[in-house]
C-alpha positions as CSV (number, residue, x, y, z in Angstrom):
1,X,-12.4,-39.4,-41.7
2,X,-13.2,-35.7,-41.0
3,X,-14.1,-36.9,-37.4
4,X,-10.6,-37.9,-36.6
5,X,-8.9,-35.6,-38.2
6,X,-10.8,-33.1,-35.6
7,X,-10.5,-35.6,-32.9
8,X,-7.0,-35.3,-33.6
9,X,-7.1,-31.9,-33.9
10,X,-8.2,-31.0,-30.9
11,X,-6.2,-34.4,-28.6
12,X,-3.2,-32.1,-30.6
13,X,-4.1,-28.7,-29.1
14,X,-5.4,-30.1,-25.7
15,X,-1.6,-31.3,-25.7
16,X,-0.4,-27.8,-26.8
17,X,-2.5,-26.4,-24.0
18,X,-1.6,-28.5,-21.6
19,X,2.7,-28.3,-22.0
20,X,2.2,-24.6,-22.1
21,X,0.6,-24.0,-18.9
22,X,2.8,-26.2,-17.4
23,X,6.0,-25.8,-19.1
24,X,7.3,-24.0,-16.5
25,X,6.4,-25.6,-13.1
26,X,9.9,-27.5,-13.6
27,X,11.3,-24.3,-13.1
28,X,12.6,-24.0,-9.0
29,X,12.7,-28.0,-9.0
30,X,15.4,-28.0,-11.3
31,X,17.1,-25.3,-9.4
32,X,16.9,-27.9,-5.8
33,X,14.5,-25.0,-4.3
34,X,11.4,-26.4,-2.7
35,X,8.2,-25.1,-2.8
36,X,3.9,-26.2,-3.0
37,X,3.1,-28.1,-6.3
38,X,1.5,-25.5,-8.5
39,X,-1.6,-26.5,-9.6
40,X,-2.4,-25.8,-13.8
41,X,-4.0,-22.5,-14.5
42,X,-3.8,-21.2,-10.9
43,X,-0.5,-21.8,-9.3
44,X,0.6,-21.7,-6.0
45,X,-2.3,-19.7,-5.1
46,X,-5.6,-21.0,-6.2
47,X,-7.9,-19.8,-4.0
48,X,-6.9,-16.5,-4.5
49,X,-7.5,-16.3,-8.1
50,X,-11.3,-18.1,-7.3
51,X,-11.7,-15.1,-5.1
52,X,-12.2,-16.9,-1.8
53,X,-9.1,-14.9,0.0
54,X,-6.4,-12.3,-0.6
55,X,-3.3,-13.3,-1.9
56,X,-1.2,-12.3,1.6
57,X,-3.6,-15.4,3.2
58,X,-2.4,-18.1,0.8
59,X,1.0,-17.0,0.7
60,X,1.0,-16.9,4.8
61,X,0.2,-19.9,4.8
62,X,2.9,-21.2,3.0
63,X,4.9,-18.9,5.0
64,X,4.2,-20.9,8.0
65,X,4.7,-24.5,6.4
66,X,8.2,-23.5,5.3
67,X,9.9,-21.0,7.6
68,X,11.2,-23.5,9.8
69,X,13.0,-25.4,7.0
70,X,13.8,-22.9,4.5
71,X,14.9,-19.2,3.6
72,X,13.2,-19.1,0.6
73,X,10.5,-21.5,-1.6
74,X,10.0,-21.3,-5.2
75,X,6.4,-20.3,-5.8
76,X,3.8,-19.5,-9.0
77,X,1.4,-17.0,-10.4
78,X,-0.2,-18.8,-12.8
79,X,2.7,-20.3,-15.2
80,X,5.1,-17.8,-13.7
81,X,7.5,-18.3,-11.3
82,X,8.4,-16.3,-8.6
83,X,11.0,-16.8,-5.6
84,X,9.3,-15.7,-2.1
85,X,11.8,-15.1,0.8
86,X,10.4,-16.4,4.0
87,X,14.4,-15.3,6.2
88,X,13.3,-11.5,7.4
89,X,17.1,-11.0,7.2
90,X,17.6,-12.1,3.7
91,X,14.4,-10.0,3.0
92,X,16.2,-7.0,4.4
93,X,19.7,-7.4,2.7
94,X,17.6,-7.5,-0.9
95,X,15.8,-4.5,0.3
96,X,18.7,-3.0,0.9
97,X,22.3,-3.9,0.9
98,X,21.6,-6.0,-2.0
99,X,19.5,-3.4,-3.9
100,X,21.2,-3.1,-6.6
101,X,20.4,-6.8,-7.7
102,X,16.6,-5.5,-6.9
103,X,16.3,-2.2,-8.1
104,X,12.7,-2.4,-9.9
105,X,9.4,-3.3,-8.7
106,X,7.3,-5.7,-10.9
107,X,4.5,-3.2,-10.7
108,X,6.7,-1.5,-13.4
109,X,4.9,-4.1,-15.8
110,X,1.6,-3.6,-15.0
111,X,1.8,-0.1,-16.9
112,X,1.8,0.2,-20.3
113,X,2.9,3.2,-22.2
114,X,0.4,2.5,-25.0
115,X,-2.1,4.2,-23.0
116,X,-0.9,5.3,-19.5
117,X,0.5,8.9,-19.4
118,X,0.7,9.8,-15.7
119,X,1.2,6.6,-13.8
120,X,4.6,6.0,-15.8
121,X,5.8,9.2,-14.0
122,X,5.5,7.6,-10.4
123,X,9.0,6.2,-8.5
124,X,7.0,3.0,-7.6
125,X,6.6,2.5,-11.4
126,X,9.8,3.9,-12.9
127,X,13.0,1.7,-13.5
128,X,16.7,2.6,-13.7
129,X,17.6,6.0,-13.4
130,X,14.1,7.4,-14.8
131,X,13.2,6.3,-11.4
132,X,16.2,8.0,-9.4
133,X,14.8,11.5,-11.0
134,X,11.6,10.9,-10.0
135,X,11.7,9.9,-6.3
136,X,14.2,13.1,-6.3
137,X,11.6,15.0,-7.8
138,X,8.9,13.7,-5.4
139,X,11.0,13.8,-1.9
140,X,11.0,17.7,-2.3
141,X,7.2,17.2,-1.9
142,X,7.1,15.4,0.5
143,X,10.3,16.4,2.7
144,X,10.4,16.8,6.6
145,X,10.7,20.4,6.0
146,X,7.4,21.0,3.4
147,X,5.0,18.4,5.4
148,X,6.0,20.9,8.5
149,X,5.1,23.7,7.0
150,X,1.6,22.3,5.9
151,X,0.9,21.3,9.1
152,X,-1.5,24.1,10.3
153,X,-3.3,22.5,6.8
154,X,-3.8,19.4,8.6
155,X,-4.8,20.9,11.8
156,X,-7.4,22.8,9.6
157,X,-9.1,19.8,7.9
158,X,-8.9,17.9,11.2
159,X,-11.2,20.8,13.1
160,X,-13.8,20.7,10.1
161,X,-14.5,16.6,10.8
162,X,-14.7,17.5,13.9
163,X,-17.5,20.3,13.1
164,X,-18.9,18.2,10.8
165,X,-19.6,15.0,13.4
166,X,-21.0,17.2,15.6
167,X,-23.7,18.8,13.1
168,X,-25.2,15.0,12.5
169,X,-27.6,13.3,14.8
170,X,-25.3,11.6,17.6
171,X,-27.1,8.1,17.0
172,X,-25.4,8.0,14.0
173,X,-23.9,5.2,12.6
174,X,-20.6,6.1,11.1
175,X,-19.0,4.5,7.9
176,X,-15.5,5.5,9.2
177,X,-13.6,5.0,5.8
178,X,-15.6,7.4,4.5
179,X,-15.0,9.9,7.0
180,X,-11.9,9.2,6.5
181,X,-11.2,9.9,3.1
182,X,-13.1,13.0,3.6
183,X,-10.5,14.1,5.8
184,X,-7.3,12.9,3.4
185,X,-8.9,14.3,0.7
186,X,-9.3,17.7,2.0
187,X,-5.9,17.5,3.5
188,X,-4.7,16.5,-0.3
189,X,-6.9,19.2,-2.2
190,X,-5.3,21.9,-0.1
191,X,-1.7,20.5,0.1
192,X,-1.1,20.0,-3.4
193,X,-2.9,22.6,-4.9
194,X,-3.5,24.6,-3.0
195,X,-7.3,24.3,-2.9
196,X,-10.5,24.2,-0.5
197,X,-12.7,21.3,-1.4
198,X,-14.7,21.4,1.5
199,X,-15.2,18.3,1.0
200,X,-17.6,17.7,4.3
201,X,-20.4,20.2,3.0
202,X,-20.7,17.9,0.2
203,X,-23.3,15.8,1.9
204,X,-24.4,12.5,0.3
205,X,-21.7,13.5,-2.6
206,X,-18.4,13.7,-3.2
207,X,-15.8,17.0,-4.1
208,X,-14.6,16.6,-7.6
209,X,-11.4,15.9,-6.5
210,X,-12.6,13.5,-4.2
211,X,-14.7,11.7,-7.0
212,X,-11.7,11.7,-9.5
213,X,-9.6,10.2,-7.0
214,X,-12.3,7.5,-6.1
215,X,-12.8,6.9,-10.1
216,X,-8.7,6.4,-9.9
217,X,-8.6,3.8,-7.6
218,X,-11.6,1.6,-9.0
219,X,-10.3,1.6,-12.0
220,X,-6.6,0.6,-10.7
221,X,-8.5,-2.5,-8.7
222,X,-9.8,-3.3,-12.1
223,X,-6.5,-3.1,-13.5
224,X,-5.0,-5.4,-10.7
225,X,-7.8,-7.9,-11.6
226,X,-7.0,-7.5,-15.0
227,X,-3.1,-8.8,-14.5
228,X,-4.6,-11.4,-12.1
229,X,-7.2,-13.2,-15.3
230,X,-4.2,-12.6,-17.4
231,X,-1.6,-14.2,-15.4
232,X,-1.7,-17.7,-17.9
233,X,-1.8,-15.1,-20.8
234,X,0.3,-12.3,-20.3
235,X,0.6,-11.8,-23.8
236,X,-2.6,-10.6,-23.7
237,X,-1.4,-7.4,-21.8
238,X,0.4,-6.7,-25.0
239,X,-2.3,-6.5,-27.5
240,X,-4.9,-5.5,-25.6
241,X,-3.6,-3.1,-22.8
242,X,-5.8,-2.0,-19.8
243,X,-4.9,1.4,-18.3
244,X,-4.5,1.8,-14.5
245,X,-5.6,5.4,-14.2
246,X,-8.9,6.5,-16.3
247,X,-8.3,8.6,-18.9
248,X,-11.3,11.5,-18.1
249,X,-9.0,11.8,-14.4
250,X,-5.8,11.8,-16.7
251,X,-7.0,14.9,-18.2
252,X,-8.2,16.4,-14.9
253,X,-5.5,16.5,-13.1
254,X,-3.0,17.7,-16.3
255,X,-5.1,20.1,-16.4
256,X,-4.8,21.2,-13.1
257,X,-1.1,21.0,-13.5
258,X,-1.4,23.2,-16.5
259,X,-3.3,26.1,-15.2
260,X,-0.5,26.1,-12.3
261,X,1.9,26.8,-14.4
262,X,-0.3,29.6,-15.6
263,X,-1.2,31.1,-12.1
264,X,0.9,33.6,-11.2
265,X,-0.6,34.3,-7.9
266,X,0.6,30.9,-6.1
267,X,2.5,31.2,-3.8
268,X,2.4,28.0,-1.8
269,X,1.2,25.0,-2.3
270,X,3.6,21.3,-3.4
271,X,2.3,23.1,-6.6
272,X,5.0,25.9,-6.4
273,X,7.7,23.4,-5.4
274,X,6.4,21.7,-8.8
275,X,6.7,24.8,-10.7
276,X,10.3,26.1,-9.3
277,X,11.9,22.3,-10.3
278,X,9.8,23.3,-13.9
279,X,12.2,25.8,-13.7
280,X,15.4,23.7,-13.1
281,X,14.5,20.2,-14.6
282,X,11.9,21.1,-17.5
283,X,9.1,19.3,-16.4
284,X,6.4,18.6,-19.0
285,X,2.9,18.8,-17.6
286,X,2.0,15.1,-17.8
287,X,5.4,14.6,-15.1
288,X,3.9,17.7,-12.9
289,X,0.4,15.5,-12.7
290,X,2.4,12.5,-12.6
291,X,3.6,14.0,-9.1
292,X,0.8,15.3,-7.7
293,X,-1.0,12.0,-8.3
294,X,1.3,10.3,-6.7
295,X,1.1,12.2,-3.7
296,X,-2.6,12.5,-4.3
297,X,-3.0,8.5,-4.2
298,X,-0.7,7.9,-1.3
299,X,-2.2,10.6,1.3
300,X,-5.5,10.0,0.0
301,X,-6.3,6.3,0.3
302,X,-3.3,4.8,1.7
303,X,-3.5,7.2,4.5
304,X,-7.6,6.8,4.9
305,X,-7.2,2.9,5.3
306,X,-4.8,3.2,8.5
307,X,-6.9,6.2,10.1
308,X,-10.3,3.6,9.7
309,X,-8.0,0.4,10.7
310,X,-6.4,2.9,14.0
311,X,-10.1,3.8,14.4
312,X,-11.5,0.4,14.2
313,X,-8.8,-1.1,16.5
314,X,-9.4,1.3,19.4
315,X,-13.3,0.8,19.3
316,X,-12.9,-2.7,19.6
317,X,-9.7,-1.9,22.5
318,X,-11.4,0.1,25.3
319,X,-8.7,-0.2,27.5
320,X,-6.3,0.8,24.7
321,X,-8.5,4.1,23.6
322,X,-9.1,5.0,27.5
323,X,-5.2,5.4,27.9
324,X,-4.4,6.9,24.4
325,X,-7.2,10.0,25.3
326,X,-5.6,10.1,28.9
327,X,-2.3,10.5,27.0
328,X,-3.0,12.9,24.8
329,X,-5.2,15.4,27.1
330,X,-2.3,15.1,29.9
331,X,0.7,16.1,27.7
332,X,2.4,18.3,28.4
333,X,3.7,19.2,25.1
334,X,1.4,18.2,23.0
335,X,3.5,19.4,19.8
336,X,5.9,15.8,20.6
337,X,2.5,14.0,19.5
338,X,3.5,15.6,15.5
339,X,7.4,14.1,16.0
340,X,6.9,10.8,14.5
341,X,10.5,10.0,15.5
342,X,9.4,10.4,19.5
343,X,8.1,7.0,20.9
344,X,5.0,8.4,22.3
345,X,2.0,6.3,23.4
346,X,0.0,8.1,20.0
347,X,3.1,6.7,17.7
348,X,2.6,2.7,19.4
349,X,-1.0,2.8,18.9
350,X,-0.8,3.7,14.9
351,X,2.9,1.2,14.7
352,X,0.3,-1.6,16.1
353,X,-2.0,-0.4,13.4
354,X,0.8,-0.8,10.5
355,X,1.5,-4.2,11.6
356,X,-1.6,-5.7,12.3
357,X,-2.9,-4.3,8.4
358,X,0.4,-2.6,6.4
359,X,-1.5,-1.3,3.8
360,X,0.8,-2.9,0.9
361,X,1.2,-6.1,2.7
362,X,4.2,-8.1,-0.2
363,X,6.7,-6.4,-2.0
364,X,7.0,-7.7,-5.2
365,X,10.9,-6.7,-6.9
366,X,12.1,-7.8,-10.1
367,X,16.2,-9.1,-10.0
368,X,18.1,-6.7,-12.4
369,X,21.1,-7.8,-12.3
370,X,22.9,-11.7,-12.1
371,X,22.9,-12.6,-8.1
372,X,23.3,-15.6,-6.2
373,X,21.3,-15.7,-2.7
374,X,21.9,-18.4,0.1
375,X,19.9,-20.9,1.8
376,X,20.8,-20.1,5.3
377,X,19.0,-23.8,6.3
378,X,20.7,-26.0,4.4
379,X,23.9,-23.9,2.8
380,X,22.1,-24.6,-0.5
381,X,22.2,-21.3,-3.2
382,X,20.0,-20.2,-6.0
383,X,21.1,-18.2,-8.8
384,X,18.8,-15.5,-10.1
385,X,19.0,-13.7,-13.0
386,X,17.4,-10.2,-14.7
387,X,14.1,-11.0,-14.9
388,X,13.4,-13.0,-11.8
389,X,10.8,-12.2,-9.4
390,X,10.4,-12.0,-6.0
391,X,8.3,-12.4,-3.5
392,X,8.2,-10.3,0.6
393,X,5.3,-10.9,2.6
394,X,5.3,-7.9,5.1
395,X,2.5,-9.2,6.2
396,X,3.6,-13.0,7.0
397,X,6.8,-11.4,9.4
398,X,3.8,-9.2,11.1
399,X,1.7,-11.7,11.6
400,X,4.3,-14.1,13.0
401,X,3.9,-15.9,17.0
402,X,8.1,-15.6,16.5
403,X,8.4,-12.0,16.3
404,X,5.4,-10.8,17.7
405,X,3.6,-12.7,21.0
406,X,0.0,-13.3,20.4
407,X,0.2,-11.6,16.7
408,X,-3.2,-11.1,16.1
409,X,-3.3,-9.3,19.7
410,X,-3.8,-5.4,19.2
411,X,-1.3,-4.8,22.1
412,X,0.5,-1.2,21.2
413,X,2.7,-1.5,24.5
414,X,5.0,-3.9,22.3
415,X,6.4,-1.0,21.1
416,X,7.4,0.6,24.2
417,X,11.0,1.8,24.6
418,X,11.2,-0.2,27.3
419,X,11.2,-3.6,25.4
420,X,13.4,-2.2,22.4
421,X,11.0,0.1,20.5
422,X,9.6,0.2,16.9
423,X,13.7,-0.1,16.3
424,X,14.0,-3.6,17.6
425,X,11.6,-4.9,15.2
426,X,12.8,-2.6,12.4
427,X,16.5,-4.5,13.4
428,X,14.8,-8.6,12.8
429,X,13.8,-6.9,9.7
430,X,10.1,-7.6,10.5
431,X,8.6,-4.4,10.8
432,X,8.3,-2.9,6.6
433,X,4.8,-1.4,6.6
434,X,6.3,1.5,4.6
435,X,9.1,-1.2,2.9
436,X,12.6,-0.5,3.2
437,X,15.7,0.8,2.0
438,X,16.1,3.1,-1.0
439,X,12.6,2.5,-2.3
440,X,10.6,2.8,0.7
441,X,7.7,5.2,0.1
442,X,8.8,8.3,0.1
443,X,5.3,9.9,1.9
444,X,6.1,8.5,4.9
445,X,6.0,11.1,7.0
446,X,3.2,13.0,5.0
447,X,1.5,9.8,5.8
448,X,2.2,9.8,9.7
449,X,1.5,13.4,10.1
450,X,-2.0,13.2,8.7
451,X,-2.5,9.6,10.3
452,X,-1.4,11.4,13.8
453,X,-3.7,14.5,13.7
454,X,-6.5,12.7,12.5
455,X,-6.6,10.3,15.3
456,X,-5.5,12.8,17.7
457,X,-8.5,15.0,16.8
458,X,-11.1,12.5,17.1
459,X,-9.8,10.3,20.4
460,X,-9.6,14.2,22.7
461,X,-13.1,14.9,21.2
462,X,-14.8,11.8,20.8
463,X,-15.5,8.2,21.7
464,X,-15.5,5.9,19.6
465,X,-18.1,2.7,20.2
466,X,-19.1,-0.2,17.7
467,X,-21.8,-0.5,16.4
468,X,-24.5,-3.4,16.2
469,X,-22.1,-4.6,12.7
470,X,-19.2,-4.1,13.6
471,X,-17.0,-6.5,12.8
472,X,-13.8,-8.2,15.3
473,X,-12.6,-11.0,13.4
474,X,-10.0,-9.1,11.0
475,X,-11.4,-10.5,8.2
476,X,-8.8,-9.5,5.2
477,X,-10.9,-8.3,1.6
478,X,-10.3,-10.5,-0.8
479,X,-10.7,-8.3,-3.5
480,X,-8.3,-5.4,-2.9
481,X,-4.6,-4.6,-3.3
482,X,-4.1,-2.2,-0.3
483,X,-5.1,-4.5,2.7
484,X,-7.7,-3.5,4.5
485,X,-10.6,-5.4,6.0
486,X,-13.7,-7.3,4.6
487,X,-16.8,-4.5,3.9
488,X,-17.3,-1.1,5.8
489,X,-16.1,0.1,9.3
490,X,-19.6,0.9,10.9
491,X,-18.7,2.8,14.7
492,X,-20.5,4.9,16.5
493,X,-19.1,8.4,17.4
494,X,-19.9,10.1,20.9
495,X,-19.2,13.2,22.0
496,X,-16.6,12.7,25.0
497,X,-18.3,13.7,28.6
């Protein structure tokens, strides 16, 4: 008797199980909008969640199955259903003239405000018009006008990698992400607060900056993986929330933001910027670190992955490196190589970067308000309401034989004025390494001026050779949010003849 009553028990919950996990895979069939049968537990993308690619893989290739048939297919994290536009032009028109349908991004629920204090201050986090203050707030930090006038900054940190290459052994093998975040985080230290890490005497070790950073961004990944287990569960997030940021950095960096406001000898800095809109928006000290972390994050390892991905590319490109150091020693006014809106030969060579590896390769935006979006294939239409999810694959339009010939090609001279420019492909919506419309990142040019001087610095000193490991085939890690390639970047740096 007690045996069935468990066998039924448990036949009973199986069931439960079962209708819950896939309760909602009727969801974009009901709506006519086709898509890859979701499979239980793991969705549309299951060898993502066994760890075996990164998510921008599986979803290129359903990219390429349905491009050619629809503008947009109805996909599934997990149990949850998400819409992923596969038209560049339809992905453009939500990015921008439809924004106000699209306003959030769905990163705004990975936070929790149980236990996150400065993450919640960050535009790519906020929502509604908490997030119109604080991408005001942060574009004074990161304005045309203030990344000019750090400039000689940059220059600064660029001529001490330079130094410190040239103290090692000239055999060395070089882990160029690490040099690289050297570099950013130097630039960072000093740009935001006005500080001098020296953060390439710290041989075998990190600055303290440089480690709370670091500590920051492992524990994000672990957040991110967090949200990916959870996916089935998400109730889970709710009673037992994971922070993004750790809270020992949390504390570090309020307290930097604190003892600014308590230093009455700065006088430069993003820092004073901080502390004269203190003045006019009463900023508490968790929204001053909120800001500096933002900027910290996005010019520390946003920035470091494109510099090692440039780097890596023109190893591997002799040909490519050969003309860009020809280029750069010729000019003639070598101040155009800082104007990120001249089309020089410098600007190609870090666009072909972008597109071969944009750093946040899908932009994920929650609908917030009712909107009906059009099948341009068929004339079929899907109505989405608050709440709704979608999908844009930067990488899929970057990586596609349609737009681009030979894609996987590092060929900067695609971008030559001649053949229509970065703008041409910026046009076919199919260029968004940076996004688009009001909530592109805001550090772009920060990002591009300390990309530009970094690789100008080390292509008119150096060559740049692989090594015995380094790798060609583009190999994407599976285990990180900010694409960027599978294991170090091992090259050898040379002294140029």
């Amino acid at each position: 008797m007690w045996l069935l009553i468990i066998l039924v028990l448990l036949t009973c919950t199986c069931l439960i199980a079962y209708l819950y996990l896939t309760w909602n895979f009727h969801f974009w069939t009901s709506r006519d909008v086709p898509g890859p049968i979701p499979s239980i537990l793991k969705g549309s993308f299951p060898r993502t969640l066994n760890g075996d690619c990164n998510l921008v893989e599986e979803m290129h290739q359903i990219y390429l199955q349905y491009k050619d048939k629809q503008s947009y297919v109805g996909v599934f994290s997990a149990r949850s259903p998400k819409l992923f536009i596969l038209d560049p032009k339809l992905a453009s028109s939500i990015l921008k003239s439809k924004f106000n349908s699209f306003r959030d991004n769905e990163s705004s629920l990975w936070t929790s405000s149980e236990v996150e204090k400065l993450r919640l201050c960050s535009p790519f986090v906020s929502v509604g018009n908490v997030w119109k203050e604080r991408r005001t707030e942060l574009g004074q930090l990161v304005s045309t006008k203030t990344v000019q006038s750090h400039i000689d900054i940059i220059k600064d940190c660029a001529g001490k990698m330079t130094e410190y290459i040239n103290s090692q052994d000239p055999n060395t093998v070089w882990d160029i992400k690490d040099i690289a975040n050297r570099f950013t985080c130097g630039v960072m230290t000093k740009y935001i607060w006005g500080m001098d890490e020296n953060t390439f005497q710290h041989e075998g070790n990190y600055s303290p900056t440089h480690r709370m950073a670091t500590n920051m961004l492992n524990q994000a990944m672990r957040c991110v993986k967090y949200y990916g287990r959870t996916a089935c569960f998400p109730f889970l997030r709710k009673v037992c929330p994971v922070r993004f940021f750790p809270a020992p950095t949390e504390e570090y960096f309020i307290g930097l933001a604190r003892e600014a406001l308590q230093d009455n000898e700065l006088k430069s800095s993003v820092l004073s910027r901080l502390i004269q809109l203190n003045a006019k928006n009463d900023l508490t000290y968790i929204q001053m670190a909120g800001h500096t972390t933002t900027v910290l994050i996005d010019g520390f390892e946003t920035v470091a992955i494109v510099i090692a991905h440039c780097l890596l590319m023109l190893a591997e490109n002799q040909r490519v490196q050969n003309k860009l150091r020809t280029y750069l020693i010729e000019c003639e006014e070598p101040e155009t190589c800082y104007d990120i809106t001249t089309n020089t030969y410098l600007n190609q060579c870090i666009q072909e970067t972008l597109r071969l590896f944009p750093p946040l390769a899908t932009l994920f935006k929650i609908c917030t308000e009712p909107i009906t979006i059009e099948n341009h294939m068929n004339g079929s239409k899907v109505e989405l309401k608050p709440g709704d999810v979608i999908y844009i694959s930067s990488y899929s339009f970057h990586h596609d034989p349609e737009f681009y010939d030979e894609p996987e090609k590092y060929w900067p001279e695609r971008f030559d004025e001649d053949l229509g420019g970065v703008q041409r492909y910026r046009d076919m919506g199919v260029f968004l390494p940076f996004g688009e419309g009001p909530r592109m990142c805001p550090g772009m040019k920060l990002a591009l001026m300390e990309i530009k001087i970094a690789i100008m610095e080390l292509i008119r000193n150096f060559e740049l050779v692989p090594s015995y490991n380094t790798r060609y085939d583009k190999k994407i890690d599976s285990d990180s949010f900010l694409l960027r390639v599978h294991g170090d970047i091992h090259l050898h740096i040379k002294p140029v003849a």
